[in-house]
C-alpha positions in Angstrom: -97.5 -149.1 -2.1 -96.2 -152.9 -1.0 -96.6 -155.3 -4.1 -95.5 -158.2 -1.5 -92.0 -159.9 -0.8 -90.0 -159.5 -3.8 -89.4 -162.8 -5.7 -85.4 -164.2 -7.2 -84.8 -166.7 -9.4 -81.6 -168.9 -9.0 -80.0 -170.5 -11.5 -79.0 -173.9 -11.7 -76.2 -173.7 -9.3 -78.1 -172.4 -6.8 -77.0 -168.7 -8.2 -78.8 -165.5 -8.8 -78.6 -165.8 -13.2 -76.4 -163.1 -14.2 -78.0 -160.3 -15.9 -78.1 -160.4 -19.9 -75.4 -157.6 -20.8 -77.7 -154.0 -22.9 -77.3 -154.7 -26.6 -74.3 -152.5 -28.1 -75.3 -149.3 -29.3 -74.1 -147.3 -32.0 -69.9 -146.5 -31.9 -69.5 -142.7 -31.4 -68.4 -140.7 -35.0 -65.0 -139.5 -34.7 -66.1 -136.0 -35.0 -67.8 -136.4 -31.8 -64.6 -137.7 -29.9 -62.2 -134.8 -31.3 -64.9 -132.5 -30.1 -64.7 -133.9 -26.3 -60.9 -133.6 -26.5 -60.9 -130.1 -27.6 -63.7 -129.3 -25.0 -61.5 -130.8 -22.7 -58.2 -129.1 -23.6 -60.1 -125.7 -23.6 -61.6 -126.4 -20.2 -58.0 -127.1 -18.5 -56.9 -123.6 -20.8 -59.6 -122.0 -19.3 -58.5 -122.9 -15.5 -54.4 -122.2 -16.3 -55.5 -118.4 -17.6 -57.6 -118.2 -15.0 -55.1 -119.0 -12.4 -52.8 -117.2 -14.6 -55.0 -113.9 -14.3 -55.0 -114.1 -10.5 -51.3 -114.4 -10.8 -50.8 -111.1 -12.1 -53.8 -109.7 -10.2 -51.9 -110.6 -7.5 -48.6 -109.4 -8.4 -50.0 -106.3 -9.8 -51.5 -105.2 -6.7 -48.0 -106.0 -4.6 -47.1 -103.7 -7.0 -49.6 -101.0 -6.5 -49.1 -101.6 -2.7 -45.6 -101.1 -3.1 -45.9 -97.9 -4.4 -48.4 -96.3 -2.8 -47.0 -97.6 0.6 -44.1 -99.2 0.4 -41.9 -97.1 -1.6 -43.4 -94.1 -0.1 -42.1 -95.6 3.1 -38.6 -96.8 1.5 -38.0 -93.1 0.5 -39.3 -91.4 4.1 -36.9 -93.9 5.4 -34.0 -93.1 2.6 -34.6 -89.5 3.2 -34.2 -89.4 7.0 -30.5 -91.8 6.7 -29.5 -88.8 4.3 -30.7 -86.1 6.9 -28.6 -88.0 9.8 -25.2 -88.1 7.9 -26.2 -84.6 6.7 -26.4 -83.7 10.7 -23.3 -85.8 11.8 -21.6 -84.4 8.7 -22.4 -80.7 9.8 -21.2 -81.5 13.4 -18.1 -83.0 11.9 -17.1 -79.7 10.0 -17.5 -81.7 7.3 -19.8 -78.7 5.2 -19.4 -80.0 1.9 -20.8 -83.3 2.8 -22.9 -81.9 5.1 -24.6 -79.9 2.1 -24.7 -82.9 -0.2 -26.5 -84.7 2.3 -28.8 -81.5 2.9 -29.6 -80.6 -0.7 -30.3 -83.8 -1.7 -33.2 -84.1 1.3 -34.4 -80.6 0.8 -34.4 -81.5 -3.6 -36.9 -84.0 -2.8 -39.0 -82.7 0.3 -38.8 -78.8 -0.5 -40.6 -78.2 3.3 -38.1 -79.9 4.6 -36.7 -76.7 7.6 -33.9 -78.8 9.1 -32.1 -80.1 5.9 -32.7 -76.3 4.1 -31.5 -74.9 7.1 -28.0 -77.4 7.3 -27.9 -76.2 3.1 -28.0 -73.0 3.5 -25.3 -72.8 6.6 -23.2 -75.2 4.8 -23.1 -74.0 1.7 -22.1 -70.5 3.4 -19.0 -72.0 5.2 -17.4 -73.4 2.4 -17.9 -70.1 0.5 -21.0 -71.3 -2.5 -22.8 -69.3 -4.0 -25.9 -71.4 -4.5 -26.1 -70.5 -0.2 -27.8 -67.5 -1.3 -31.1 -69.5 -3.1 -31.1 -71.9 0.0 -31.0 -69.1 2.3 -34.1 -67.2 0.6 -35.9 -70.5 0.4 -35.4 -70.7 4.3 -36.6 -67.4 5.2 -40.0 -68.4 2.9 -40.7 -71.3 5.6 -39.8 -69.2 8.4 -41.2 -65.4 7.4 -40.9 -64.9 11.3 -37.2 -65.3 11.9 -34.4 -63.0 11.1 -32.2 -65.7 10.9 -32.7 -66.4 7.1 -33.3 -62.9 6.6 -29.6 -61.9 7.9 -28.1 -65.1 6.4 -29.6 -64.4 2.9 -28.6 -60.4 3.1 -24.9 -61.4 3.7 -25.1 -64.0 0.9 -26.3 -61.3 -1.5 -23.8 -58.2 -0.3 -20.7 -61.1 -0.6 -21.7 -61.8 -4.1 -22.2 -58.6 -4.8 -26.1 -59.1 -5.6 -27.2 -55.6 -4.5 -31.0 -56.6 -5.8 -31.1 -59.7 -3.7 -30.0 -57.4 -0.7 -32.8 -55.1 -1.2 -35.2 -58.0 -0.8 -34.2 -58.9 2.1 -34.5 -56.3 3.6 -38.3 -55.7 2.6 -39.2 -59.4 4.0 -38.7 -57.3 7.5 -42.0 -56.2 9.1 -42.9 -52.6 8.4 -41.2 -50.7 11.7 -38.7 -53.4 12.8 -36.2 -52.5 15.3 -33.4 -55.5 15.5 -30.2 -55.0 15.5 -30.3 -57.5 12.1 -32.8 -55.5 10.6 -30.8 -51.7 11.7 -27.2 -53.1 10.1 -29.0 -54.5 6.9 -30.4 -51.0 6.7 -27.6 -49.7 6.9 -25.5 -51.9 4.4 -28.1 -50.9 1.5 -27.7 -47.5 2.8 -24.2 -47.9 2.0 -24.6 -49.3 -1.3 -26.5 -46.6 -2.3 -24.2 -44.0 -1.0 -26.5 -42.5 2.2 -23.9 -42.0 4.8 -25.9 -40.2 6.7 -28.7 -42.8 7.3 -26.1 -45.4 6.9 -24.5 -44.0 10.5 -28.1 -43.9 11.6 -28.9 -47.5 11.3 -25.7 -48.5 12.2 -25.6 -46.7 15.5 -29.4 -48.4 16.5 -28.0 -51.7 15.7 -24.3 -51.4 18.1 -26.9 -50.4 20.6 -28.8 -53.7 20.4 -26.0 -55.4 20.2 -22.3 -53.9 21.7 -20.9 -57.0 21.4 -21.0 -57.8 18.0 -17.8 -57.4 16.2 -19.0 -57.2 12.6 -21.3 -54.1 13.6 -18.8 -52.8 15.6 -16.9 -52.7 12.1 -19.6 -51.2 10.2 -20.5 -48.4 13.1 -17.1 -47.5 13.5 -16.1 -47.2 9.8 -19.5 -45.2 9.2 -18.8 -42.8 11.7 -14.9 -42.1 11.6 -15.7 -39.3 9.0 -18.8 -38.3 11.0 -19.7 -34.7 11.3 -19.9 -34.3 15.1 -16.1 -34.5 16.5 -18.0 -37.3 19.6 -18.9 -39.7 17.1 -15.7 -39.2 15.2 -13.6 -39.9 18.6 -15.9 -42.9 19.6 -15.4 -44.6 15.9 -11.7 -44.1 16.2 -11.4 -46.1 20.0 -13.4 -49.2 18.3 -11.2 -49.3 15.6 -7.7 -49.3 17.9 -9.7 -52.1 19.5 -10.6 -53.7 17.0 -7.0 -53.2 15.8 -5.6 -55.9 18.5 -7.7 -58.9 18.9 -10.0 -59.1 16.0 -10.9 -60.7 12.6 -11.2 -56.9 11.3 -7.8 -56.2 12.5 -6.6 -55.6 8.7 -9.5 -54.1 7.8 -9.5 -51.7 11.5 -6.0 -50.3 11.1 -6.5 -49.4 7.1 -8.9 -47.6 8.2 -7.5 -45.8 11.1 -4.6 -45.1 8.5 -6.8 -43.5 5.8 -8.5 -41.1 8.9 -5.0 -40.1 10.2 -4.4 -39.1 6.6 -7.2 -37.6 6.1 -6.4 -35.3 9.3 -3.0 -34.9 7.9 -1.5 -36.8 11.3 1.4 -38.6 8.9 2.9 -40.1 12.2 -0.2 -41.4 13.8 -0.6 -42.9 9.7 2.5 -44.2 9.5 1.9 -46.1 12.9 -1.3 -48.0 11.9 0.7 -48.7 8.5 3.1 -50.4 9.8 1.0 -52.8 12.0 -1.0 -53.5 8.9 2.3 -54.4 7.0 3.0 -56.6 9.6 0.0 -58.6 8.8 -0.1 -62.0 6.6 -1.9 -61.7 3.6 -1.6 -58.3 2.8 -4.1 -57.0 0.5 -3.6 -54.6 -3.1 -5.4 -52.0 -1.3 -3.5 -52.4 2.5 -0.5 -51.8 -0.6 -2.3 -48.7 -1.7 -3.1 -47.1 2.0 0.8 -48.1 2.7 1.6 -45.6 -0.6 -0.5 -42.8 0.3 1.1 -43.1 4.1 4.9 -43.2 2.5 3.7 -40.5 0.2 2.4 -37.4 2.7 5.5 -38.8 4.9 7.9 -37.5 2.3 9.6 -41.6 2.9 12.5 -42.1 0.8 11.0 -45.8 -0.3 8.4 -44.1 -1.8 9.7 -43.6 -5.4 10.2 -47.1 -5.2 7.4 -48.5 -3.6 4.9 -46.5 -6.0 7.2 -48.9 -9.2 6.3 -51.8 -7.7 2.6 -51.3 -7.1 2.3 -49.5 -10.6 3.9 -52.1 -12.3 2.3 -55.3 -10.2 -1.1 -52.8 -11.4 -0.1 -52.9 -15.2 -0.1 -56.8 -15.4 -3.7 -56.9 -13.7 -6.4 -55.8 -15.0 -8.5 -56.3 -12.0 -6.0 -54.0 -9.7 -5.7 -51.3 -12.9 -9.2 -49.5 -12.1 -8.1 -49.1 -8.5 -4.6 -47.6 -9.3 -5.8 -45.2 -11.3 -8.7 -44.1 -8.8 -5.7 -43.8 -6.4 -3.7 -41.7 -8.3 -7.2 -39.1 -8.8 -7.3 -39.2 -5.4 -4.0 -38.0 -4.4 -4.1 -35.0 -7.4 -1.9 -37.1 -10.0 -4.6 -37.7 -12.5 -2.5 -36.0 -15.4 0.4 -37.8 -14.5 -1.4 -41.2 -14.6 -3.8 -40.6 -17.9 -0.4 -40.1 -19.7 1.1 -43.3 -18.2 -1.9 -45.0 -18.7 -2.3 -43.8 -22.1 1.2 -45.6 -23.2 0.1 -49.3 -22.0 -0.3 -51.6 -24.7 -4.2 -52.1 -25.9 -4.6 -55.6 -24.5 -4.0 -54.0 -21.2 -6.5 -51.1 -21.7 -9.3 -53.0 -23.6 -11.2 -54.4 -20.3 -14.7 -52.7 -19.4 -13.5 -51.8 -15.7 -10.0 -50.2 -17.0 -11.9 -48.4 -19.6 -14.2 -46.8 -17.2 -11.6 -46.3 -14.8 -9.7 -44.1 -17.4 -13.0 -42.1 -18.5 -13.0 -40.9 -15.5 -9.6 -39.3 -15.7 -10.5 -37.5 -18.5 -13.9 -36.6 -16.6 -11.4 -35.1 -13.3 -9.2 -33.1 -15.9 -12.4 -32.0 -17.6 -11.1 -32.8 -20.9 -14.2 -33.5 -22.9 -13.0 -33.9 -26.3 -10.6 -36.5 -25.0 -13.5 -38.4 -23.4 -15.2 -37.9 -26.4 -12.3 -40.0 -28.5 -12.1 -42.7 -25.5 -15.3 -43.4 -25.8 -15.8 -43.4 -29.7 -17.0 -46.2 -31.4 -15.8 -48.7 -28.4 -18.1 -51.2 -26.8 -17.3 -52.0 -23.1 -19.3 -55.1 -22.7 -21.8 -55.7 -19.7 -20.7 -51.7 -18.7 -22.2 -50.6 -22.2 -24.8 -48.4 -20.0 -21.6 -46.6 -18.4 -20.2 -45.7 -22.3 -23.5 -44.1 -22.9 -23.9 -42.0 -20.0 -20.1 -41.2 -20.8 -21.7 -40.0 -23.8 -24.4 -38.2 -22.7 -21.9 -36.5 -20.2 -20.1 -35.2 -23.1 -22.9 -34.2 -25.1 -24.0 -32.1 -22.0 -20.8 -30.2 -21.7 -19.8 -29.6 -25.3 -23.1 -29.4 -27.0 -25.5 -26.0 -27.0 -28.3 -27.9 -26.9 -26.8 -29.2 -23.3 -29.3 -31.5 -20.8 -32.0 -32.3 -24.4 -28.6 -33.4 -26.2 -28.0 -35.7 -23.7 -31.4 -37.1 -23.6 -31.2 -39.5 -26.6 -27.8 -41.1 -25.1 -28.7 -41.2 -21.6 -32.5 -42.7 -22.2 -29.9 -45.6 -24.5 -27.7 -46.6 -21.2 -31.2 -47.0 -19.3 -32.0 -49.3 -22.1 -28.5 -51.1 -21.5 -28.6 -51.5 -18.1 -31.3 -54.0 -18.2 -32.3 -53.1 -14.9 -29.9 -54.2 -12.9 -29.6 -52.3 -9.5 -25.4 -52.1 -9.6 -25.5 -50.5 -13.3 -29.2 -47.9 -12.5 -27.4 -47.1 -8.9 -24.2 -45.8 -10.7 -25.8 -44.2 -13.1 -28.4 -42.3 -10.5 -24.3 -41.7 -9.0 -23.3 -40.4 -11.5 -25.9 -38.0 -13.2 -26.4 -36.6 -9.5 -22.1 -36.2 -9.6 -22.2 -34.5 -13.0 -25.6 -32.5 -12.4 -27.5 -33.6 -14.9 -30.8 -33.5 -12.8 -33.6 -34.7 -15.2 -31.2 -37.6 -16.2 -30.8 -38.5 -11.9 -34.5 -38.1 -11.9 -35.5 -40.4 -14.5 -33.3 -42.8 -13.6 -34.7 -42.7 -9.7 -38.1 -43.1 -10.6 -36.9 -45.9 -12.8 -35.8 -47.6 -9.7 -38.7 -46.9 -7.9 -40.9 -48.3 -11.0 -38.3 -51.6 -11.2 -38.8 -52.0 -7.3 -35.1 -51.7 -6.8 -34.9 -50.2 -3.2 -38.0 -47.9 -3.8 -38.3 -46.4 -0.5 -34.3 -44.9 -0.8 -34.6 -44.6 -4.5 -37.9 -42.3 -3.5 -36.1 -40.3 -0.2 -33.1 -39.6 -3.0 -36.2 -37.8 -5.3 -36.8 -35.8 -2.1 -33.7 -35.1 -2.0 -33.4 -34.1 -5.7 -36.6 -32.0 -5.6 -36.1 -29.8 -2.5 -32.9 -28.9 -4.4 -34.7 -27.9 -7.3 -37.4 -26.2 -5.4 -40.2 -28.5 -7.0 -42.7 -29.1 -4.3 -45.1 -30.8 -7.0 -42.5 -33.1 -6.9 -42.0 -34.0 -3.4 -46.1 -34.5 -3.4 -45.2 -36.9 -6.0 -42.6 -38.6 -3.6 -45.1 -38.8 -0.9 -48.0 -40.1 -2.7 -45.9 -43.0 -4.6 -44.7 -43.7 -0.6 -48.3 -44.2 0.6 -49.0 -46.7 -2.7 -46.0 -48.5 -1.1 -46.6 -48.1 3.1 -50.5 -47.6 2.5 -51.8 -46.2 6.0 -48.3 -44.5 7.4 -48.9 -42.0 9.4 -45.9 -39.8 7.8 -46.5 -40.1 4.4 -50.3 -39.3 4.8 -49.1 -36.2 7.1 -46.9 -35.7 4.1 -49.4 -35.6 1.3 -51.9 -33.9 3.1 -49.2 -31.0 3.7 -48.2 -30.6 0.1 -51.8 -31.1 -1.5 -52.8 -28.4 0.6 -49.5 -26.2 -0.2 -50.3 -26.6 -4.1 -54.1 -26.1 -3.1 -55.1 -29.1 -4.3 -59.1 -28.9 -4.4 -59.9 -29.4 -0.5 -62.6 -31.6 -0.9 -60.2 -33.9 -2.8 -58.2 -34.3 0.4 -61.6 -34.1 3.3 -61.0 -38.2 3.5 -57.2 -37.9 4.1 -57.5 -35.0 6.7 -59.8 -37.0 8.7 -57.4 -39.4 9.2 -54.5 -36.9 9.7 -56.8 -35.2 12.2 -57.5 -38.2 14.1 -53.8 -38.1 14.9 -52.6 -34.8 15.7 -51.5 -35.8 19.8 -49.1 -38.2 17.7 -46.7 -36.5 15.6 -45.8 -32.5 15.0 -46.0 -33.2 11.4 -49.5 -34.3 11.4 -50.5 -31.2 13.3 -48.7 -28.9 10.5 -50.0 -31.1 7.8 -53.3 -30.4 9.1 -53.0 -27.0 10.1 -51.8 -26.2 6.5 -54.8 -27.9 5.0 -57.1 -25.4 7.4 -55.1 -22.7 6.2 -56.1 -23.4 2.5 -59.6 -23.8 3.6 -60.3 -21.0 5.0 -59.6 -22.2 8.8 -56.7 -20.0 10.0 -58.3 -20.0 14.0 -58.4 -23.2 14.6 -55.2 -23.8 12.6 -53.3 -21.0 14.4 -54.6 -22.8 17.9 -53.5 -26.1 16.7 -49.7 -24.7 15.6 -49.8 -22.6 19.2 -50.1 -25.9 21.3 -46.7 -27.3 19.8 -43.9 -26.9 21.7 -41.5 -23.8 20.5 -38.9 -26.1 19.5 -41.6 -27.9 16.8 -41.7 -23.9 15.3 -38.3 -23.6 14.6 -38.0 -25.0 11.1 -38.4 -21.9 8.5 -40.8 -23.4 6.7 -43.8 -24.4 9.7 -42.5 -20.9 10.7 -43.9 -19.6 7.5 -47.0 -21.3 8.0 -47.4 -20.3 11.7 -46.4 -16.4 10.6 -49.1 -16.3 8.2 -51.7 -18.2 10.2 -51.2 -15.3 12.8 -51.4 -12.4 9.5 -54.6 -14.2 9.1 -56.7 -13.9 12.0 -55.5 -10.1 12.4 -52.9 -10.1 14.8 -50.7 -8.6 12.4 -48.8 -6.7 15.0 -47.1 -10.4 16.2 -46.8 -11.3 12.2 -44.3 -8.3 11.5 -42.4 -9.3 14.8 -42.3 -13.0 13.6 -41.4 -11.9 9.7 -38.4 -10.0 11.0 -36.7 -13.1 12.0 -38.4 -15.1 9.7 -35.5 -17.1 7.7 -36.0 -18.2 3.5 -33.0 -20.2 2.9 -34.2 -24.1 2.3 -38.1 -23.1 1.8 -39.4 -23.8 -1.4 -41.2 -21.4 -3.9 -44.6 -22.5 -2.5 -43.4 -21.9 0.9 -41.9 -18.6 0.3 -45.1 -17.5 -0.8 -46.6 -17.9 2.9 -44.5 -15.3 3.8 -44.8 -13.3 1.0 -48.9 -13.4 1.7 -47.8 -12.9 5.3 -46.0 -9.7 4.4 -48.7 -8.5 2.4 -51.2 -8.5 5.4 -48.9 -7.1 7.4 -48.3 -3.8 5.3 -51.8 -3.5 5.1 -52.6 -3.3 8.6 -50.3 -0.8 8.9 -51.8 2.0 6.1 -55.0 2.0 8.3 -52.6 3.0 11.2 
């Protein structure tokens, strides 16, 4: 609304009056103005926390990006400097550095392949034994490649870790035929004192690989005390090459020396000797070979030469044990109990000299001395071998014989802790000495410990066919399917002893399906399941099923048993009496005898109706 131009007054000068100033109110308390400055102060508090807060917030989440990012990064990039000097190192022939490098990266990546892989190769050249745990880590990464596998197995077998060894080779696939798988093989073989399948494997693996020095080593010492004179003659030309141009040149000619010995060829002997004499570095037992070579030669240096290697054996107790098994081996175990006997007691009071010496009293037979040796002694980590010293004795001189030596023997199991050097000896050694149900407890205790089960189990075959205990062997063959579940030989195997004991039949319908579904395989499936007709009451179709093998598959006395009474059976007992005439018993057991005991019987009959 418009009231109209607005009116001003001037003042006398022609100026606008200046307005009267508002009356002064009342002063503020002093209360009120400390309240304003503390309001004030807390307010500028207030913002410098504040900006404070954000501050920290700020720093606190560098922080947090630092180490979820940053240091993350700083360590991938850390890490992969350490892997390129470990490489450059490595390619150097620098190896100690070169496994610094390495085990550092693979400490703190554990998937790390390249840096386990420089660890484990490093660590091998310069001679550590911590290459064995880098080597099994490797072949855990890389379950597909033998590489680790043969790298971890020579690692255990040169530190003497013959449970190690064992593992390795079960990490090979069931049925593997390399020539790093075959020489493994036959290493444990070895170990466990199978020469037989040691030659075996070792032969496989020179054929996959001729060129390869190391299993040219192991074939050819295998096989120079072969049975069949070719192999012999074969092992004896690799060694003379070896001999010339080779790492295993020491190691070739000792060799040769020992076989020309062992022939009684003291010329060819004293030949090889004398090039390993030549040799630098010559080892305590090239020294020995040397001895045995002057000693069938009749040398005039011998007298002297067997001084200096007695005495240099009397100041070492780690060459003693192996100059006293030299002396048993060349008939002067008398001769070197007595000398040993008269050594002071700080030379005789280590556990490898005090076995050593048991075992002199063990070749002279002289139990009541073993029984003094071992009295009241304690021979360290060999304990176990006091106690089945003990057991030995009780054995020989007690009446109560094999149940005395129970209580001793079942105390070195105890001692041995289950480890596979001290359960293998004593398997060794009960075996040796013929104390069978000490050998077989102490097998199955390798088989229950895992320790090489499959040769622990084939040395119970073994044990049993010698005892004639076919319930036995089914027990082999059973624990072998728990272990191979689905292998075609042990299930041919239980199937053919089940039925031999006459296991109920329809206990075993399930497993001779199988069997039956592969007879065109494998002879022994056809016998296993021919035997399992036999016991149930199918001798026709048995008999058909043995009469479409080739003669050759027949031969073995005991499917000859089975095939003799198969034909008794179905009344052709004119051909049974032909085939029991040339029927052969040695190497059947009880249960297999019987066949052709039952065989007989039908036989006779058939000819009282004539």
């Amino acid at each position: 609304m418009n009231f109209g131009p607005r009116l001003e007054f001037a003042g006398p000068d022609g100026e606008a009056p200046a307005m009267p100033a508002p009356a002064p109110g009342p002063r503020p308390s002093e209360s009120a103005r400390h309240t304003s400055r503390r309001a004030l102060r807390a307010a500028q508090f207030g913002r410098r926390v504040l900006g404070f807060s954000l501050g920290v917030l700020l720093v606190a989440g560098g922080a947090l990006a630092w180490q979820t990012q940053g240091r993350s990064l700083y360590v991938r990039w850390q890490r992969q400097q350490q892997l390129a000097r470990a490489e450059t190192s490595f390619r150097a022939g620098d190896f100690a550095q070169a496994a610094r490098w390495a085990r550092e990266v693979g400490a703190g990546d554990p998937r790390n392949l390249r840096a386990i892989e420089i660890a484990a190769e490093s660590l091998e050249r310069v001679g550590s034994s911590d290459s064995l745990r880098w080597w099994r880590r490797l072949a855990d990464l890389k379950p597909q490649d033998e590489t680790p596998l043969r790298g971890w197995a020579a690692a255990a077998f040169r530190q003497g870790d013959v449970r190690s060894a064992y593992q390795a080779l079960r990490q090979f696939p069931r049925g593997s035929d390399s020539a790093a798988f075959h020489d493994l093989a036959g290493r444990v073989a070895l170990s466990r004192e199978n020469a037989e399948q040691a030659r075996t494997h070792f032969s496989r693996a020179l054929a996959l690989a001729p060129d390869d020095a190391d299993i040219q080593m192991r074939f050819a010492e295998a096989h120079v005390t072969a049975p069949q004179p070719a192999e012999r003659e074969r092992a004896l030309l690799l060694l003379e090459q070896l001999a010339t141009h080779s790492v295993h040149s020491a190691a070739a000619l000792s060799v040769l020396t020992r076989a020309a010995l062992q022939r009684g060829d003291a010329l060819q002997a004293q030949r090889f000797s004398a090039q390993l004499l030549a040799l630098p570095e010559l080892t305590f037992e090239d020294r020995l070979v040397h001895l045995a070579t002057l000693r069938v030669g009749q040398a005039p240096e011998y007298a002297a030469e067997f001084a200096r290697v007695q005495t240099e054996a009397a100041a070492d107790p780690k060459l003693l044990p192996r100059w006293l098994a030299w002396n048993t081996a060349q008939n002067l175990t008398a001769d070197a109990l007595k000398w040993f006997s008269a050594l002071p007691a700080e030379t005789q009071n280590h556990a490898p000299v005090m076995v050593a010496a048991a075992e002199l009293y063990v070749r002279l037979g002289d139990w009541k001395g073993l029984r003094a040796w071992i009295f009241n002694a304690h021979w360290d980590q060999l304990e176990c071998r006091r106690l089945a010293y003990q057991a030995l004795v009780a054995a020989r001189l007690s009446l109560g014989g094999i149940t005395t030596a129970q209580g001793p023997w079942q105390a070195a199991l105890k001692a041995a802790k289950a480890e596979p050097e001290h359960l293998h000896w004593l398997a060794n050694q009960a075996e040796a000495w013929e104390l069978w149900q000490p050998a077989e407890t102490t097998l199955w205790l390798l088989v229950q410990k895992e320790i090489d089960a499959d040769g622990s189990l084939e040395r119970l075959g073994s044990l049993y066919r010698r005892l004639n205990q076919a319930d036995g062997l089914l027990r082999v063959a059973r624990r072998q399917l728990e272990l191979h579940p689905g292998d075609p030989a042990f299930e041919a195997e239980v199937l053919y002893f089940s039925a031999l004991l006459r296991v109920d039949s329809s206990q075993l319908k399930t497993l001779a399906g199988r069997v039956q579904a592969r007879l065109a395989e494998s002879p022994n499936s056809a016998v296993a399941y021919a035997m399992y007709l036999c016991r149930s009451g199918g001798a026709e179709e048995a008999l058909a099923l043995l009469d479409r093998l080739p003669i050759a598959e027949l031969t073995a006395p005991a499917r000859a048993a089975l095939h003799t009474l198969l034909i008794a059976q179905v009344n052709d007992r004119a051909r049974a009496r032909g085939q029991l005439e040339h029927a052969r018993r040695e190497g059947l057991l009880a249960a297999e005898a019987a066949l052709l005991d039952q065989a007989q019987v039908l036989a006779r009959a058939d000819r009282r109706h004539q």
